[in-house]
C-alpha positions as CSV (number, residue, x, y, z in Angstrom):
1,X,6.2,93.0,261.9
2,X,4.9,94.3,258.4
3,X,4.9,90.9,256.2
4,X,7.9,91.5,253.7
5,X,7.1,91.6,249.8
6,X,7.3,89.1,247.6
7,X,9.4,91.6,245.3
8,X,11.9,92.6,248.0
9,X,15.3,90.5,248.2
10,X,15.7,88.7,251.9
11,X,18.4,86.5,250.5
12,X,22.1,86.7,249.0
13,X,22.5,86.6,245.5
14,X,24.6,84.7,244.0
15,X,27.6,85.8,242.2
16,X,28.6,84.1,238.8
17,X,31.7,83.7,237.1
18,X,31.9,83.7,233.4
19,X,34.4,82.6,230.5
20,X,35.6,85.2,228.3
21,X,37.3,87.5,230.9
22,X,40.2,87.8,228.5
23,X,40.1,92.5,229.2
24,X,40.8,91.3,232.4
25,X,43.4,88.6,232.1
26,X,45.2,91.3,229.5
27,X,45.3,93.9,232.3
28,X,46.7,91.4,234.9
29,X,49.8,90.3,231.9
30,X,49.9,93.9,230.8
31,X,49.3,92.4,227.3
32,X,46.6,93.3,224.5
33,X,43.8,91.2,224.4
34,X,44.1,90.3,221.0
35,X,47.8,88.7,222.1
36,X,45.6,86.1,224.6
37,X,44.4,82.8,223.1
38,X,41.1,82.7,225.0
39,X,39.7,78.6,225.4
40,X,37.7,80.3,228.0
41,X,34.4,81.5,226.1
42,X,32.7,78.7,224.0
43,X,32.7,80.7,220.6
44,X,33.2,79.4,217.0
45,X,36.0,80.2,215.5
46,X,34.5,79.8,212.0
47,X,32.1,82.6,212.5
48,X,30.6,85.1,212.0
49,X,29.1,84.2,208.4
50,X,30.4,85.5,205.7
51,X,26.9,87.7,205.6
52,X,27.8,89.3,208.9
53,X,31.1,89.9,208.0
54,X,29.8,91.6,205.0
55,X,27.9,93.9,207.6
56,X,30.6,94.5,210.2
57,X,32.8,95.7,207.3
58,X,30.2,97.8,205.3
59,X,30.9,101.8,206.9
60,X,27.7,103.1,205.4
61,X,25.5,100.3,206.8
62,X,26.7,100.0,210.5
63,X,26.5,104.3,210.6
64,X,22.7,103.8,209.4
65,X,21.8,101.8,211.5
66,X,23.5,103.3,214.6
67,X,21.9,106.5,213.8
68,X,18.5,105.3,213.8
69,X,16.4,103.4,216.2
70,X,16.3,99.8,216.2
71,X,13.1,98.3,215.8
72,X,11.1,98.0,219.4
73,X,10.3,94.4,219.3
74,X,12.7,92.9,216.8
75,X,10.0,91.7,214.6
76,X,12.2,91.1,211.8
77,X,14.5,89.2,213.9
78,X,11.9,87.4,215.3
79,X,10.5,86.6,212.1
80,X,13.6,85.4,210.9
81,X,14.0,83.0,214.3
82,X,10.5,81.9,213.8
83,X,11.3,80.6,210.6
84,X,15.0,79.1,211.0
85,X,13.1,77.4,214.3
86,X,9.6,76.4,212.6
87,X,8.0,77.6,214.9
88,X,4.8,80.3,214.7
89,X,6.1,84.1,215.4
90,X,3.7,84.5,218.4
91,X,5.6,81.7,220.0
92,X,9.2,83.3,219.9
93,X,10.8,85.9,221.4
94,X,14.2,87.4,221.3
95,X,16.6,89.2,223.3
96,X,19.5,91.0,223.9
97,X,21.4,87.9,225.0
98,X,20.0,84.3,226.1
99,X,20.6,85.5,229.9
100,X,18.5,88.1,229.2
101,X,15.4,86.0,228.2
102,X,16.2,83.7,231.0
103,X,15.6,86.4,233.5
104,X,12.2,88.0,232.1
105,X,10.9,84.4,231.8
106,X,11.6,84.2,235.5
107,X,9.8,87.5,236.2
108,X,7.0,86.3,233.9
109,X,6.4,83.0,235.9
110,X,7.1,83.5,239.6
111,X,8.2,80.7,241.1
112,X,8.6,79.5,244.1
113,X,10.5,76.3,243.6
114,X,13.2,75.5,241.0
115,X,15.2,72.4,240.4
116,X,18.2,72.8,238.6
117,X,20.7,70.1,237.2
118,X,23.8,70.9,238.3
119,X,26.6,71.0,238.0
120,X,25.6,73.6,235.3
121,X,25.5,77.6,234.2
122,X,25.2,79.5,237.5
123,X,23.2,82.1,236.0
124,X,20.1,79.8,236.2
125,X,20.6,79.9,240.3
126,X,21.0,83.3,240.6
127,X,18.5,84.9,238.3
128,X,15.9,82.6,240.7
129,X,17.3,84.0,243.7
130,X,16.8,87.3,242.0
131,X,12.9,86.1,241.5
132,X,12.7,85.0,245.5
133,X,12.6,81.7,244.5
134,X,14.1,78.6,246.4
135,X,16.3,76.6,244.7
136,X,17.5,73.4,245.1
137,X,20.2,71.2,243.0
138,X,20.0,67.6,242.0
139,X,22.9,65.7,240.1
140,X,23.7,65.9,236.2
141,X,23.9,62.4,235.1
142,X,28.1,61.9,234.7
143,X,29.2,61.0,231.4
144,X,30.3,57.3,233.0
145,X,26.5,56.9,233.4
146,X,23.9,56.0,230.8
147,X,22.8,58.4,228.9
148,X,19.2,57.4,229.3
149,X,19.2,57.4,233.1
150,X,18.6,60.5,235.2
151,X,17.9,58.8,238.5
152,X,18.6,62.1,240.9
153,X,16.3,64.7,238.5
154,X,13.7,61.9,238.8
155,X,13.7,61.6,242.6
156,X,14.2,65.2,243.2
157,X,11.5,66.1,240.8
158,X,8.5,63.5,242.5
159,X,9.8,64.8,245.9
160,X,9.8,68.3,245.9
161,X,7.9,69.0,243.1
162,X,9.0,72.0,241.7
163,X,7.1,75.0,239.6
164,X,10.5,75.0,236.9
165,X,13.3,72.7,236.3
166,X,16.1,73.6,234.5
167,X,18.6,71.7,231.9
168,X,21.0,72.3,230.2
169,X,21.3,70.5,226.6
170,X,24.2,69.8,226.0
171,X,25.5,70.8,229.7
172,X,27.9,73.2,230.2
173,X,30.8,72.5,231.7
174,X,30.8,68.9,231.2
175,X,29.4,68.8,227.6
176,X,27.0,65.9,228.3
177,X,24.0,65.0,226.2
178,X,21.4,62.5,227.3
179,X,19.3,60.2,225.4
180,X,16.3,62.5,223.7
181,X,13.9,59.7,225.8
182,X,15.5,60.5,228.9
183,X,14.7,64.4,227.8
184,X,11.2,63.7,227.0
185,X,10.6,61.2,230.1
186,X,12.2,64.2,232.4
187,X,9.8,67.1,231.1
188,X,6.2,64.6,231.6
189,X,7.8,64.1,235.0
190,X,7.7,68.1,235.5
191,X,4.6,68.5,234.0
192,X,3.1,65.7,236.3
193,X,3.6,67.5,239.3
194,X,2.2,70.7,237.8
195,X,5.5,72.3,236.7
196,X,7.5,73.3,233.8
197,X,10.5,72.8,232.3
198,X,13.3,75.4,231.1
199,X,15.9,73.7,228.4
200,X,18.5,75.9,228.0
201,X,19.7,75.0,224.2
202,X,22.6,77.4,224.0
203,X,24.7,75.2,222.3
204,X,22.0,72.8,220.8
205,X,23.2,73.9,217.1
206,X,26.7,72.6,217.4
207,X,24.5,68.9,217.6
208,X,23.4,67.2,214.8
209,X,19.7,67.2,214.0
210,X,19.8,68.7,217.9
211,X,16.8,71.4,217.2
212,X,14.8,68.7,215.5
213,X,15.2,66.1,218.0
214,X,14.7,68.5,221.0
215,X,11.4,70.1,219.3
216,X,10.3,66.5,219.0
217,X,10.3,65.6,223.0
218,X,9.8,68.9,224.7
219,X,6.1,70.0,224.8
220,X,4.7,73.4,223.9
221,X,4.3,74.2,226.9
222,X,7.7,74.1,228.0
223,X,10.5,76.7,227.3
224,X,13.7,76.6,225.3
225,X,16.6,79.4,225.6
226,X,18.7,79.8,222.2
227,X,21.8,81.6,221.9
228,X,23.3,82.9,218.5
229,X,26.3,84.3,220.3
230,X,27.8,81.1,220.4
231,X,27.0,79.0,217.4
232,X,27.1,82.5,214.8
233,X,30.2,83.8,216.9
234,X,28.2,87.0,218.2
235,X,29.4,87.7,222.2
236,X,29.9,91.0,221.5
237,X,26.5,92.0,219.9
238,X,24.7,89.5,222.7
239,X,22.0,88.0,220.9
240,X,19.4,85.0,221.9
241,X,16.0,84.0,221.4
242,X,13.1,81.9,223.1
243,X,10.4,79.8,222.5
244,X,7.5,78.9,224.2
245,X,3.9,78.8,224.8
246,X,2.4,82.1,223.6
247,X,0.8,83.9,227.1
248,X,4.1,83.4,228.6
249,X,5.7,85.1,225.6
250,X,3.1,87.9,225.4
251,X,4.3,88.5,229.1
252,X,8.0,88.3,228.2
253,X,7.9,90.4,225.3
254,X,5.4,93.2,227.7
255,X,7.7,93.2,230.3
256,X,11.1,93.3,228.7
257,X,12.6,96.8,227.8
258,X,12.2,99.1,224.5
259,X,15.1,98.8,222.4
260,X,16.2,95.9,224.1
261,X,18.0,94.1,220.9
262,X,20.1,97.1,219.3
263,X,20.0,97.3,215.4
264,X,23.2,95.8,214.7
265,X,22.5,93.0,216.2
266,X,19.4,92.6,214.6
267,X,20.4,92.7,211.3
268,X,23.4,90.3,212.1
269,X,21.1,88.2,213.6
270,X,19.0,87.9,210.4
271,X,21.3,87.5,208.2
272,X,23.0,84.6,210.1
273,X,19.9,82.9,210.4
274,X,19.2,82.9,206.9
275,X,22.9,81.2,205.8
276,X,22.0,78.3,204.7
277,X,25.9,76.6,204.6
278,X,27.3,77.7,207.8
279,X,25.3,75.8,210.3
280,X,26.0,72.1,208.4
281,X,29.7,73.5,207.7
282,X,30.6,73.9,211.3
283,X,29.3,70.9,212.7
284,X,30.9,68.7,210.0
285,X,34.3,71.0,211.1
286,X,33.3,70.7,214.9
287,X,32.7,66.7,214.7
288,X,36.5,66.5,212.9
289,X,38.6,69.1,215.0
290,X,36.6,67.5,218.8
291,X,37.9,64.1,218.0
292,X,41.0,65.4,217.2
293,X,41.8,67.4,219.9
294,X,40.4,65.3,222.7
295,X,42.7,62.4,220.9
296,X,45.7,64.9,221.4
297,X,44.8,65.8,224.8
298,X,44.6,62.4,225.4
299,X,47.8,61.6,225.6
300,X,48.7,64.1,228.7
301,X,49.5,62.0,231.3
302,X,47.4,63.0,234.7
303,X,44.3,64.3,233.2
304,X,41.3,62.9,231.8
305,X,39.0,64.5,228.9
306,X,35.5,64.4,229.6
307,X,33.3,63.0,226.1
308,X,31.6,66.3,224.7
309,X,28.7,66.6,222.4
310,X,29.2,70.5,222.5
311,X,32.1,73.0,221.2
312,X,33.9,72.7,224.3
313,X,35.8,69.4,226.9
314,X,36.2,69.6,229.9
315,X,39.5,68.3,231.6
316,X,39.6,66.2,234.8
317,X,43.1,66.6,236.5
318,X,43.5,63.2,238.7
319,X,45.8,64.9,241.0
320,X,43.0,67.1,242.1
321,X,42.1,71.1,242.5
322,X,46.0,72.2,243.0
323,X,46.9,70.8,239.5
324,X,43.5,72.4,237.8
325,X,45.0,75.3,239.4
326,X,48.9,75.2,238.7
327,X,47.9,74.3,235.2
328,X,45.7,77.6,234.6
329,X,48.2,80.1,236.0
330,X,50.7,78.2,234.0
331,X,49.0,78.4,230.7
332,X,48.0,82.0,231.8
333,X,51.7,82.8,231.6
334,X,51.6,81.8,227.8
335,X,49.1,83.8,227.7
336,X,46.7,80.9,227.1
337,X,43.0,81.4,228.7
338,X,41.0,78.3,230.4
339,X,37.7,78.5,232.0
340,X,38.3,77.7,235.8
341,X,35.3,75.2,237.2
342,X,35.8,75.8,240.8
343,X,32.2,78.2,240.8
344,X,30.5,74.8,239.3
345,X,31.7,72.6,241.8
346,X,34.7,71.2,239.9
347,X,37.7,72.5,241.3
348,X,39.5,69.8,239.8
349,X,38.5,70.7,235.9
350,X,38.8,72.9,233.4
351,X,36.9,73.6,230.5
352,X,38.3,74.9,227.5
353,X,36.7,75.5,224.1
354,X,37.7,73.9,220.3
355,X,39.2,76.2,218.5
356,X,41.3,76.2,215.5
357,X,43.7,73.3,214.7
358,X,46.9,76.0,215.2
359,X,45.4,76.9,218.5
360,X,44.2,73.6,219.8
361,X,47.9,72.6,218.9
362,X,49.5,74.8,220.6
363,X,47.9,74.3,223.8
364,X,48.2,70.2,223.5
365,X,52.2,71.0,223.1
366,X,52.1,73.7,225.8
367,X,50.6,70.9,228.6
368,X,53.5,68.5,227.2
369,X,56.0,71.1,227.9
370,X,54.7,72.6,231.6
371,X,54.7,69.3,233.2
372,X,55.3,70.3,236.8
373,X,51.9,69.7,238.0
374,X,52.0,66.0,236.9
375,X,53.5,65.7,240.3
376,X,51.3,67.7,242.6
């Protein structure tokens, strides 16, 4: 038998479930999306900056730019990211989303083995499989753990040895953080066993001093995702960046498509970048409205609210996956949108974002009132 190629796909790929489903959830109500409260998809609700609002509401400028072509290789976005980040241009790339960039990367590196932290974004398992590679899960530390321990990534790592690891900082679903040592300690481990490590820093600017402190312990060799999506309220222009060692940059930026970034989102991207007052303004919001809410939410009886260092909490109903469930159709009624975990492995959870103090509100006094599932 003719030895199969290493480019052909032998295996299933996985499918992944995402947040922000609300067209979806509006065609099962019969509703307008705009009349769904979505907690689903992890987006600020201060944003965009008031430069990119500027944009999305100047005629003239968004018909320009959609008539002509965007630049090939976003230099001027990439310029701009190189600066924000401080980190040389030749060392960044950008893309038209962070999932994007996580794939080409993949392409670009080839490998056979990688170790993923889980339970996490399923996009990093299936965009692997997509590669041929094998992959293989070992335990996110739990927030009831120490945050400078990750005993299973250790083990797994000096074990099988893989050619990538990937981490998710802070995790989604559960929001967790480590200790910046236990970071650092992780990615010398990779590297000792001749692999590399993948950070996936989608929500990193939602931590304080989180790009500084991450830059500080991950070496150049390594690769961190970005996502402006999130952070600069962007989903629907899909925007992220990269960084890491130049060659494997050179290969990204060669192998990814013309036109890949359209020039909408380029120019958004720039000028969110270079707004100096929203990034410190939402995380002194973000640090104020988290506490609050989970302090609100704490009060439910039968559910516990998982510690976050991200713009999102993750809920832990004690009566188990037929309460996680009973209370998403329920809040679905009200047409109120959570993020399901069952696809991560937490069938008992769900995640749902911080959003304004009216919204966050509303859904504290919605659980209060649908109390059914208390009893499960």
């Amino acid at each position: 038998m003719r030895k199969q190629p290493r480019d052909a796909i032998s295996h299933p790929i996985p499918q992944v479930l995402h947040g922000g489903e609300i067209g979806e959830a509006a065609r099962h109500l019969g509703c307008k999306p705009e009349e769904i409260v979505d907690f689903s998809a992890n987006v600020n609700p201060l944003g965009p900056p008031s430069s990119v609002k500027a944009l999305l509401e100047d005629s003239e400028t968004l018909l320009a730019l959609t008539r002509r072509y965007p630049d090939n290789r976003s230099l001027s976005l990439r310029e701009a990211m190189a600066i924000h980040w401080r980190v040389p241009l030749e060392r960044v790339a950008a893309g038209n989303g962070a999932t994007e960039l996580l794939r080409l990367a993949m392409e670009s590196m080839r490998p056979t083995r990688v170790l993923i932290a889980a339970p996490t974004y399923g996009e990093y398992r299936r965009v692997a499989a997509i590669a041929g590679a094998r992959t293989r899960m070992c335990a996110y530390p739990d927030w009831q753990e120490a945050r400078d321990m990750f005993p299973s990534a250790d083990l797994s790592i000096r074990k099988w040895r893989p050619d990538l690891f990937a981490l998710c900082l802070p995790n989604n679903p559960t929001g967790t953080l480590p200790s910046w040592d236990a970071v650092g300690r992780l990615c010398r481990r990779v590297a000792s066993v001749g692999g590399v490590s993948l950070i996936d820093a989608s929500f990193i600017d939602f931590v304080e001093n989180g790009w500084r402190s991450l830059r500080r312990v991950v070496p150049k060799k390594d690769l961190i995702l970005r996502s402006l999506t999130k952070f600069y309220a962007l989903p629907g222009l899909r925007l992220g960046g990269l960084v890491g060692p130049r060659p494997l940059v050179t290969s990204i930026l060669a192998r990814q498509d013309p036109w890949s970034v359209n020039g909408i989102a380029q120019e958004a991207g720039c000028r969110a970048l270079k707004d100096k007052a929203f990034s410190p303004a939402t995380r002194a919001w973000l640090s104020k409205e988290r506490d609050h809410f989970m302090t609100t939410l704490g009060v439910i009886p039968g559910m516990e609210v998982h510690p976050s260092a991200a713009n999102f909490l993750l809920l832990r109903f004690l009566k188990g996956a037929v309460a996680a469930q009973k209370v998403s159709q329920s809040l679905l009624k009200q047409k109120i949108l959570a993020r399901a975990c069952g696809d991560f492995g937490l069938s008992d959870c769900l995640r749902i974002a911080v959003r304004t103090r009216h919204d966050n509100d509303r859904l504290v006094q919605t659980l209060l009132e649908k109390r059914a599932w208390h009893t499960c």
